[in-house]
C-alpha positions as CSV (number, residue, x, y, z in Angstrom):
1,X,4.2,0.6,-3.9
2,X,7.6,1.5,-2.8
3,X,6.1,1.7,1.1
4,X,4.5,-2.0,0.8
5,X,6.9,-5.1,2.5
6,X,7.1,-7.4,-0.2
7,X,6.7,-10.4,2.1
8,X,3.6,-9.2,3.5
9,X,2.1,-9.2,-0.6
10,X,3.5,-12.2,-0.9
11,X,1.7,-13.5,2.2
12,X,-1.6,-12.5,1.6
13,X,-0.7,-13.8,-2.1
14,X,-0.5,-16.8,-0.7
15,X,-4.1,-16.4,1.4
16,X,-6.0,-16.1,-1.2
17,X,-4.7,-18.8,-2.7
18,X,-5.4,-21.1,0.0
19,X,-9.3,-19.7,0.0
20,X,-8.9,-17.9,3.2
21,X,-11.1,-14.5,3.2
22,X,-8.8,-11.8,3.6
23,X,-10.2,-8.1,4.6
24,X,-8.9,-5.0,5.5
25,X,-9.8,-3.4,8.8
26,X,-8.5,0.2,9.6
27,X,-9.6,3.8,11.1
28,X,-8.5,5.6,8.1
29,X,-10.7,6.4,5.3
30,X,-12.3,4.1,3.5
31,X,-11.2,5.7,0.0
32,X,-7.5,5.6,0.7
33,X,-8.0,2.1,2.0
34,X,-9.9,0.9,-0.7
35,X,-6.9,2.1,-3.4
36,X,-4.0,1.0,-1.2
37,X,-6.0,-3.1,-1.0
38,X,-6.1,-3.4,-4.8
39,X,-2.9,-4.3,-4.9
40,X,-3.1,-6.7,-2.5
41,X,-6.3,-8.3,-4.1
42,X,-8.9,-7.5,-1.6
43,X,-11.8,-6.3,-3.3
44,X,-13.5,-3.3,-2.0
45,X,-16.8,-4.7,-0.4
46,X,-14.0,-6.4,2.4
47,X,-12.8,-3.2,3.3
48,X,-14.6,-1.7,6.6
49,X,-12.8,1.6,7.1
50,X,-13.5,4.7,8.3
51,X,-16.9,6.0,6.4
52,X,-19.4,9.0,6.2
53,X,-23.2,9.6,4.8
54,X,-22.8,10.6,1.2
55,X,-26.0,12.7,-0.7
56,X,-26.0,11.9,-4.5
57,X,-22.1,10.9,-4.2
58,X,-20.7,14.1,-1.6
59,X,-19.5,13.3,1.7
60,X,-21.5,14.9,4.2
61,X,-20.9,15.6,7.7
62,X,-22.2,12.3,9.4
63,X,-20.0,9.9,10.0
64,X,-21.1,6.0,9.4
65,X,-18.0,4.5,10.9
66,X,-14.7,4.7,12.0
67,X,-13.4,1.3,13.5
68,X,-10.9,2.0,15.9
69,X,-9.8,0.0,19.5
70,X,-12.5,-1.7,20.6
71,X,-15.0,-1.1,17.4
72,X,-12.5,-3.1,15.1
73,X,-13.2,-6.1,17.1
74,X,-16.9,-5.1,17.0
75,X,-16.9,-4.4,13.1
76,X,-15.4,-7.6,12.6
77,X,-18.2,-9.2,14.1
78,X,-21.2,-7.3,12.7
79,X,-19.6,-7.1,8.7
80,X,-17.0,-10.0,8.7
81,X,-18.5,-12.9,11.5
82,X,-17.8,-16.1,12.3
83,X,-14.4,-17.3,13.8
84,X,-11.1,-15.0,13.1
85,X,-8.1,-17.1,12.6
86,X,-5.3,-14.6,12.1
87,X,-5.1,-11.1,12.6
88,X,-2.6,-8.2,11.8
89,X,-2.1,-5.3,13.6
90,X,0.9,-2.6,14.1
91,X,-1.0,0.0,17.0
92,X,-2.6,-0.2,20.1
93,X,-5.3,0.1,18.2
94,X,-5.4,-2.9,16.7
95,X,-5.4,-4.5,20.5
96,X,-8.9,-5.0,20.7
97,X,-9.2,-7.0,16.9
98,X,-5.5,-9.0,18.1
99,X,-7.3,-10.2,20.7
100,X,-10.3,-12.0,19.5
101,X,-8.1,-13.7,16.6
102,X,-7.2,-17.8,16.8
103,X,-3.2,-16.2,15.6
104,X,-2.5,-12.6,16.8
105,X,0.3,-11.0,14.8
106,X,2.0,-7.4,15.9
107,X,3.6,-6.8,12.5
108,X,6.0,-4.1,12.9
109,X,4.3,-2.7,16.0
110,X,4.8,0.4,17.7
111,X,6.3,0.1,21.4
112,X,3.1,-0.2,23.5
113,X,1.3,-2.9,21.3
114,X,5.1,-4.7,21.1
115,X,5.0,-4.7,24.8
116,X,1.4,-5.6,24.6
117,X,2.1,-8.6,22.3
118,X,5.1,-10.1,24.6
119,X,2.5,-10.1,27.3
120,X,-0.1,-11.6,25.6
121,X,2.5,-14.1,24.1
122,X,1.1,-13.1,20.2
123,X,3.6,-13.4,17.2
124,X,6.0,-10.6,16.2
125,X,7.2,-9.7,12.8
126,X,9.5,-7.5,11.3
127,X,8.8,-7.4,7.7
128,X,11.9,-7.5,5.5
129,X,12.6,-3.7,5.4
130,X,12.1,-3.0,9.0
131,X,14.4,-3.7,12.3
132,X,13.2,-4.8,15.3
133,X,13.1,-2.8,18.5
């Protein structure tokens, strides 16, 4: 865990307490995904990540999914629905999903989605940890 902001646990702590539904959204694998949530509390069926057919438990070749720009927005609508409140991104990849949220926040964003986010006037945190650019 030495790689996770301990403000950012803290905050999705704090979620969950409140009753909000807290997922994870991201183009990497699902597997990795999965074990890096669990210690944020976030169970495994509100992870959409990037996913392929298996046949009797082996990946195959066939990919099922791999949310990234504009298909995060897109998988947040066909697996998540409803309203978005708040959203968390750090990539231009994440532009598409920042942008259909209630409260957009660029958390420790790379230049072009920091740029992006002054623009679009959407919140911008630097975790304890990090400096800002």
């Amino acid at each position: 865990m030495p790689q996770t902001f301990p403000d950012l646990r803290e905050l999705v702590f704090q979620l969950h307490q409140s009753g909000c539904s807290v997922w994870a959204i991201s183009s990497t694998n699902e597997w990795v995904v999965r074990a890096g949530v669990r210690y944020f509390d976030i169970p495994a069926g509100r992870v959409v990540a990037a996913s392929v057919a298996s046949n009797d438990g082996v990946a195959s070749g066939r990919l099922l999914r791999v949310p990234t720009d504009e298909d995060k927005a897109v998988a947040i609508r066909e697996v998540v629905g409803g309203s978005v409140d708040v959203v968390f991104g750090n990539s231009m990849h994440d532009a598409a999903m920042l942008e259909i949220a209630t409260h957009a926040f660029a958390v420790n964003p790379n230049p072009d989605l920091q740029q992006l986010a002054r623009e679009r006037g959407w919140n911008i945190y630097f975790p304890m940890g990090t400096t800002a650019r």
